[in-house]
KETOR-170088 format. One record per residue: x, y, z of N, C-alpha, C in turn; residue in three letters. Coordinates in steps of 0.2 Angstrom, whole numbers, plus 5000, padded with zeros to 4 digits. Layout:
<recs>
XYZXYZXYZALA ...
</recs>
This chain:
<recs>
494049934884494349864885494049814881UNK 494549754880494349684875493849654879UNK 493349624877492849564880493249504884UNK 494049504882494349454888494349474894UNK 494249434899494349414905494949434908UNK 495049504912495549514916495549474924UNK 496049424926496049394929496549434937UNK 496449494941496849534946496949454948UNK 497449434951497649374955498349404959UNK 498349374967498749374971498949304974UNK 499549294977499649214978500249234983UNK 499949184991500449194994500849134995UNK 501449134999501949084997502349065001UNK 502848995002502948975008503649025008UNK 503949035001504649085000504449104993UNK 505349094988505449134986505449104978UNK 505549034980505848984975505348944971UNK 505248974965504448944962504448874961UNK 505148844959505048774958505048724966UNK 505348774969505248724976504648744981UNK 504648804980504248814988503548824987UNK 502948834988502048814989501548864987UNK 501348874986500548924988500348914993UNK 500148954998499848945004499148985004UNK 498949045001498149074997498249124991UNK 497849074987497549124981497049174980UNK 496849224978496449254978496449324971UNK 495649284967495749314961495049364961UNK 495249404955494549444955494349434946UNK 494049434944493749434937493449484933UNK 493849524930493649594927493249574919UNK 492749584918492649574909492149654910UNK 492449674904492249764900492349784908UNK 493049804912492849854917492249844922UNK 492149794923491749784929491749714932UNK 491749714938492049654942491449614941UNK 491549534939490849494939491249434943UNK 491749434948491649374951492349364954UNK 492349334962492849324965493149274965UNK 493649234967494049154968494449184974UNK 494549154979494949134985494749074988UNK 495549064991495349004996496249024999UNK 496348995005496948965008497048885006UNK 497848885005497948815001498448785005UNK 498448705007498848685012499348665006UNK 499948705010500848675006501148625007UNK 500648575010501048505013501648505013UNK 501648565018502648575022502648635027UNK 502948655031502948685037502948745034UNK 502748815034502648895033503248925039UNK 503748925037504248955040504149005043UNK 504449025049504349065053504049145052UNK 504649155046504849225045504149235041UNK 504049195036503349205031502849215036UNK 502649175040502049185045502249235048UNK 502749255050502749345053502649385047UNK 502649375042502549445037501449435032UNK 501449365034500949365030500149355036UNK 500549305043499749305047499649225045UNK 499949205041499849145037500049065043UNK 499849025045500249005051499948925048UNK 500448865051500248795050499748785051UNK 499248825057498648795061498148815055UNK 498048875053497648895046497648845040UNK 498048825042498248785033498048705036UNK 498048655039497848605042497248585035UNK 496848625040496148595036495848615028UNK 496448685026496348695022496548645012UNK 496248645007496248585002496948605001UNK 497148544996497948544994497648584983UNK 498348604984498148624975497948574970UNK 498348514974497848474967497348464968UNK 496848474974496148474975495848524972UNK 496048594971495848634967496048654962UNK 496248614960496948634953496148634948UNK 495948584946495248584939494748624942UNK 494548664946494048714946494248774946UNK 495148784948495148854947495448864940UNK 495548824938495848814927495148844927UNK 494648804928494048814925493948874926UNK 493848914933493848984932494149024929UNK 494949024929495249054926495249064918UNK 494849004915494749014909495549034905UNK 495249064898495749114894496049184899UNK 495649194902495849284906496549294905UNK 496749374904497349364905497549364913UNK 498149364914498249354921498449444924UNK 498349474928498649534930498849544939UNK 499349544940499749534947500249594944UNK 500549614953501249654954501749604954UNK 502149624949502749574950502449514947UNK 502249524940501749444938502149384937UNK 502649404935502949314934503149284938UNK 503249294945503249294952502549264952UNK 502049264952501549224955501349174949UNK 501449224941501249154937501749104937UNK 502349104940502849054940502449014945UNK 502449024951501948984955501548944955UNK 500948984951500448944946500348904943UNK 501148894939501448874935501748794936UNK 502048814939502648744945501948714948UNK 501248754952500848704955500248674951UNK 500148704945499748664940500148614937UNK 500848604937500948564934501248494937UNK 501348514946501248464951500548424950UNK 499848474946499348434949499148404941UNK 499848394939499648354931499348434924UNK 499448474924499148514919499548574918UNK 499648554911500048634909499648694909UNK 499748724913499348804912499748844910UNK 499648904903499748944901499348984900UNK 499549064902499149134902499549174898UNK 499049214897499449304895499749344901UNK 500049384901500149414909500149494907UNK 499949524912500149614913500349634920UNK 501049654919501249654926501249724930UNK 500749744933500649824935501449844939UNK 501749804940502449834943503049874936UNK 502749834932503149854924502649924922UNK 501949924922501449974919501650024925UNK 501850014932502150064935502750094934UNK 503150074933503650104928503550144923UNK 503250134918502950154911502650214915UNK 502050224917501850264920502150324925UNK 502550314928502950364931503750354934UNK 503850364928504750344928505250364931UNK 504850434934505350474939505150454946UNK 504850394947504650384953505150344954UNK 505550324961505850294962505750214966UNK 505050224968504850154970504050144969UNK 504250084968503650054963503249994965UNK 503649964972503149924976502349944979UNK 502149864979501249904980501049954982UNK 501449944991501449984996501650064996UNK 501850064991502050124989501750164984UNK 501250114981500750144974500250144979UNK 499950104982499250134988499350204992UNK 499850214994500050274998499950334991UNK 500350324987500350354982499650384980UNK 499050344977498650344977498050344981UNK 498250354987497850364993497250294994UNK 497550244995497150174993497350134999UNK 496950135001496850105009496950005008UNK 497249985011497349905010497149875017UNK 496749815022496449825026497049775030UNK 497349725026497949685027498449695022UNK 499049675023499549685018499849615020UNK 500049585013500349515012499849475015UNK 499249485015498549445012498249445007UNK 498149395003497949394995497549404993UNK 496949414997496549444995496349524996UNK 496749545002496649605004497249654998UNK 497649614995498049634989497949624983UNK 497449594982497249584976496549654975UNK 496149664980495649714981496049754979UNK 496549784981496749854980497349854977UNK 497349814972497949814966497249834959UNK 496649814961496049834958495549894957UNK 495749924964495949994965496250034963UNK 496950004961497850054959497350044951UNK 497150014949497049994941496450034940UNK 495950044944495550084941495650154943UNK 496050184948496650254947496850264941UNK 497350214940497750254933497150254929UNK 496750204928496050214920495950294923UNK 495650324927495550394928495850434926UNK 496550424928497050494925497350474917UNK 497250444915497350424908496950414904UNK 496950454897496350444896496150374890UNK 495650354887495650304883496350284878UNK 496550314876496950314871497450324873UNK 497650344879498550334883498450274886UNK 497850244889497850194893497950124887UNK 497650114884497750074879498450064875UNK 498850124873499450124872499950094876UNK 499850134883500250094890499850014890UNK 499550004890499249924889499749874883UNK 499549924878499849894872500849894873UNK 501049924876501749924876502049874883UNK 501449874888501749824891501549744888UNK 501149744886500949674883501449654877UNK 501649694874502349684870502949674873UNK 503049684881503749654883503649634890UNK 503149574889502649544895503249494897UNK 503849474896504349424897504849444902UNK 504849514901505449544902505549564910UNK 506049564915505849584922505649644922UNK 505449644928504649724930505449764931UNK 506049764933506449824935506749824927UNK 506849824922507349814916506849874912UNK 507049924909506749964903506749924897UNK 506349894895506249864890506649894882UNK 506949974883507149994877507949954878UNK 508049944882508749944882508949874878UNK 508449834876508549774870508449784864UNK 508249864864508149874857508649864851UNK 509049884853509749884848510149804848UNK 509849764854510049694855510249664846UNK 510849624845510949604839510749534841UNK 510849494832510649414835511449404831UNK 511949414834512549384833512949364838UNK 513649354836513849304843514149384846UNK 514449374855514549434859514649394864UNK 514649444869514549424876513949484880UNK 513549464885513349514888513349524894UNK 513249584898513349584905512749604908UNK 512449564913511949594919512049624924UNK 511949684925511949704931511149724936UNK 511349734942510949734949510849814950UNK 510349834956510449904958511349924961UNK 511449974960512050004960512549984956UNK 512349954950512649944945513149884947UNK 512949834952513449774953513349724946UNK 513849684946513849654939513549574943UNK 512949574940512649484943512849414938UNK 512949454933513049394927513349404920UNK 513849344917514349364909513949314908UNK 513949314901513849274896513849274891UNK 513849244886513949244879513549174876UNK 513549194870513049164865513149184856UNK 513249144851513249164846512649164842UNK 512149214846511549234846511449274851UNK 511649334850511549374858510849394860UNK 510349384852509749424855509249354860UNK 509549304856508949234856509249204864UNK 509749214865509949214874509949244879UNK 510049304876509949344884508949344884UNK 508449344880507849354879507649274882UNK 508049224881507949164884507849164893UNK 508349204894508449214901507649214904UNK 507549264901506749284904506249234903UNK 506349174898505749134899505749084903UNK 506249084904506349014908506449024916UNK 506049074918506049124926505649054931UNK 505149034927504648984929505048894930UNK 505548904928505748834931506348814933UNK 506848874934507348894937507548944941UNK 507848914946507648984952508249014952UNK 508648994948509349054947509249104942UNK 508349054936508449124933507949184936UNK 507349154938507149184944507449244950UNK 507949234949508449254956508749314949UNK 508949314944509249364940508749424937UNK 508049384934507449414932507249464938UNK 507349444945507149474950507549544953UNK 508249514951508649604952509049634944UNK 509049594940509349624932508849694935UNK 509249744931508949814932509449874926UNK 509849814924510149844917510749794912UNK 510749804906511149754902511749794898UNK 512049754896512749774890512849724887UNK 512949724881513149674878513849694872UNK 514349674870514849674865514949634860UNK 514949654855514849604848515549564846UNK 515649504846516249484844516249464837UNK 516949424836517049424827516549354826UNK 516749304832516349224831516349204840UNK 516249134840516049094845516849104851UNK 517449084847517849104850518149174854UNK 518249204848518049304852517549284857UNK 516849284857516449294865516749244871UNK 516949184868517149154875518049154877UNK 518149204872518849234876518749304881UNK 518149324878517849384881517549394887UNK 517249324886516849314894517549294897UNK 517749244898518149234902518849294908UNK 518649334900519049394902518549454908UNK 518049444907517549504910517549474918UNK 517349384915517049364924517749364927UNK 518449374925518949364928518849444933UNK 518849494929518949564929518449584935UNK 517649564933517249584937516849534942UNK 517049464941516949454948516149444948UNK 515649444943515049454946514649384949UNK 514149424953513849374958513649284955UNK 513249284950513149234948513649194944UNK 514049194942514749164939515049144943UNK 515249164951515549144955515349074960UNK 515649044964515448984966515149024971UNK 514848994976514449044983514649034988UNK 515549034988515849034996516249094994UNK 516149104986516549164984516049234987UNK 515349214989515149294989514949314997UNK 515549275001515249295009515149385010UNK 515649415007515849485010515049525005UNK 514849465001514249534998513749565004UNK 513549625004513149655008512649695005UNK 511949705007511449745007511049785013UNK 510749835012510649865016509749845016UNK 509449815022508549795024508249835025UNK 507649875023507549925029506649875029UNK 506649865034505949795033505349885034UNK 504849865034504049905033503949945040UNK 504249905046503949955051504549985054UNK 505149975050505749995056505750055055UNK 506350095060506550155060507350195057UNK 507450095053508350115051508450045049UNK 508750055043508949995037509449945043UNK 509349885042509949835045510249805039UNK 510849795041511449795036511349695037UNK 511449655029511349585028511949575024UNK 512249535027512949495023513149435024UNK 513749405021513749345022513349275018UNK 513349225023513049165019512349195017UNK 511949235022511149265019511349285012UNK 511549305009511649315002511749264996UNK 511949204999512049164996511549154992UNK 510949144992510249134991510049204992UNK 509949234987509649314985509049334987UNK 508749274984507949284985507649224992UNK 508349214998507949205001507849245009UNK 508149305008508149345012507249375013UNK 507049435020506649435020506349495013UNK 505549465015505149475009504949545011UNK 504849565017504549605017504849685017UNK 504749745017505349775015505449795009UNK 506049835009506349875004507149845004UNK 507749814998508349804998508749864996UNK 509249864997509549904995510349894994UNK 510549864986511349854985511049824981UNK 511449764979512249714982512849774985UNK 513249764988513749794989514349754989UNK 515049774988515549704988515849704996UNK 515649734999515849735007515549785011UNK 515349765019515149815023515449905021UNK 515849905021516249975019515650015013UNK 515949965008515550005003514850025006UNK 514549985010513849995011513750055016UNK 514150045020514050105025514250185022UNK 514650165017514950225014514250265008UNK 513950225007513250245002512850255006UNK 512550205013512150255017512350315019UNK 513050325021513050405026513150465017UNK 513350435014513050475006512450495006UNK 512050445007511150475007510850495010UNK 511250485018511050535024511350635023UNK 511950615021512150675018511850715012UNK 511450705008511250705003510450745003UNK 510250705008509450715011509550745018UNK 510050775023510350795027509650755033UNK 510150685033509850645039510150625043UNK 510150605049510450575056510950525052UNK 511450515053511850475051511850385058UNK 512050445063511750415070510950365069UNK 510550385067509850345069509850305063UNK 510250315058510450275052510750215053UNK 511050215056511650145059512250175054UNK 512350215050512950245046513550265052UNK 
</recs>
């Protein structure tokens, strides 16, 4: 490992929306050569009310927060901790966004390197099918003492890191190092090969979501220096936030010039109707299936809840877009049939 400072960091939060909503606690660990030399936490008041549903997932409540400082009271000593380090979080531009919007309410641009163990979990085991934390601690038999506590998840995202160091040896682990840090922009769901062949000419391209819903058309007389735009600009718009966060596959089609792609887009979003091009009274009928962490059987979400993607609950597992309850029910008793499960206990 390089003599920089690995920075393991977790940040909890009022919601989902970096530019709008708060940090409510930070909690960092400080790795230099493979050995931990030093902690950062504290609870941070969001000068604004912690919504119901957050306070039931995280424990996080407005009586804790009262006396707790505000981020610009800590904004200059924890720069200073944080130094150069690179940053290392699940889901890291999710939290560097955070970071990002609160240092720069408290007057300072902060810029980091990132490595995002949700994207190194992918890379690592491909055929797995989920890839949240709670499902890498189980995996790897790694005990968490709270979950959706920042500190109790940042311990043991440092745990999940010092597993794979074991089973990989020097020279794999470094590689998979080296190949995430080369597509450190990109969201933690997206195969990063799939830009390989990206041209820098004009086209149009398409986003799609899990189950292959279409989330976004676009076009560009530069198709590689746009769609690659998407991803940078996670941290200051929560639409693109909201796309980085389900994008999970791309296509794009080369046209002759400016006019070809914008005859083509228009022709695609007519066709496909996808989520983000449409106005938001257009996507009442979308649906998703919730299965939240303790239940016994997914609940079915539609309607205005979708309107706002990422403001549904955090805790849990999603599962769609779907263009209407039908379709949703029709793929759960698919999966019950599949894995020969109660259709009944299912809600199918």
């Amino acid at each position: 490992m390089s003599e920089a400072a690995l920075i393991f960091i977790d940040v909890e939060t009022t919601g989902t929306r970096t530019t709008r909503d708060r940090i409510t606690e930070v909690a960092a660990l400080k790795v230099v050569n493979g050995e931990l030399v030093d902690r950062w936490t504290s609870l941070i008041n969001p000068e604004c009310k912690v919504p119901a549903q957050i306070t039931q997932l995280t424990g996080i409540s407005d009586d804790m927060l009262v006396n707790a400082p505000r981020f610009v009271q800590i904004a200059e000593s924890l720069r200073e901790w944080l130094g150069d380090g690179q940053l290392v979080a699940h889901n890291a531009r999710f939290d560097y966004g955070f970071l990002r919007n609160e240092f720069k309410r408290a007057g300072q641009d902060y810029r980091a390197s990132l490595l995002c163990t949700l994207r190194l979990s992918r890379r690592i085991a491909p055929q797995e099918r989920q890839h949240n934390l709670k499902a890498l601690l189980s995996r790897y038999a790694i005990t968490a003492i709270r979950q959706h506590r920042a500190g109790d998840d940042v311990e043991a995202l440092w745990s999940l890191w010092q597993a794979w160091q074991i089973e990989h040896s020097d020279e794999a682990w470094q590689r998979l190092l080296g190949d995430e840090r080369r597509h450190r922009t990109l969201p933690a769901h997206l195969d990063s090969a799939q830009l390989d062949g990206l041209p820098a000419c004009p086209g149009v391209y398409l986003f799609y979501g899990h189950n292959r819903l279409p989330l976004y058309v676009g076009k560009s007389i530069n198709l590689r220096s746009r769609v690659l735009g998407h991803f940078q600009r996670d941290h200051q718009d929560d639409k693109e936030m909201r796309l980085a966060q389900q994008v999970q596959h791309i296509e794009w089609e080369e046209t002759a010039g400016d006019l070809g792609a914008q005859l083509r887009e228009a022709q695609l979003v007519k066709t496909l109707m996808p989520i983000m091009n449409r106005q938001l009274r257009k996507q009442r009928k979308l649906t998703t299936w919730h299965w939240a962490e303790e239940a016994h059987h997914p609940e079915m979400l539609s309607g205005s809840a979708l309107s706002q993607p990422l403001s549904m609950p955090q805790g849990g597992t999603l599962y769609g877009l779907f263009r209407n309850a039908r379709e949703a029910k029709n793929a759960l008793r698919g999966i019950a049939e599949e894995q020969q499960l109660c259709p009944r206990v299912l809600g199918a």
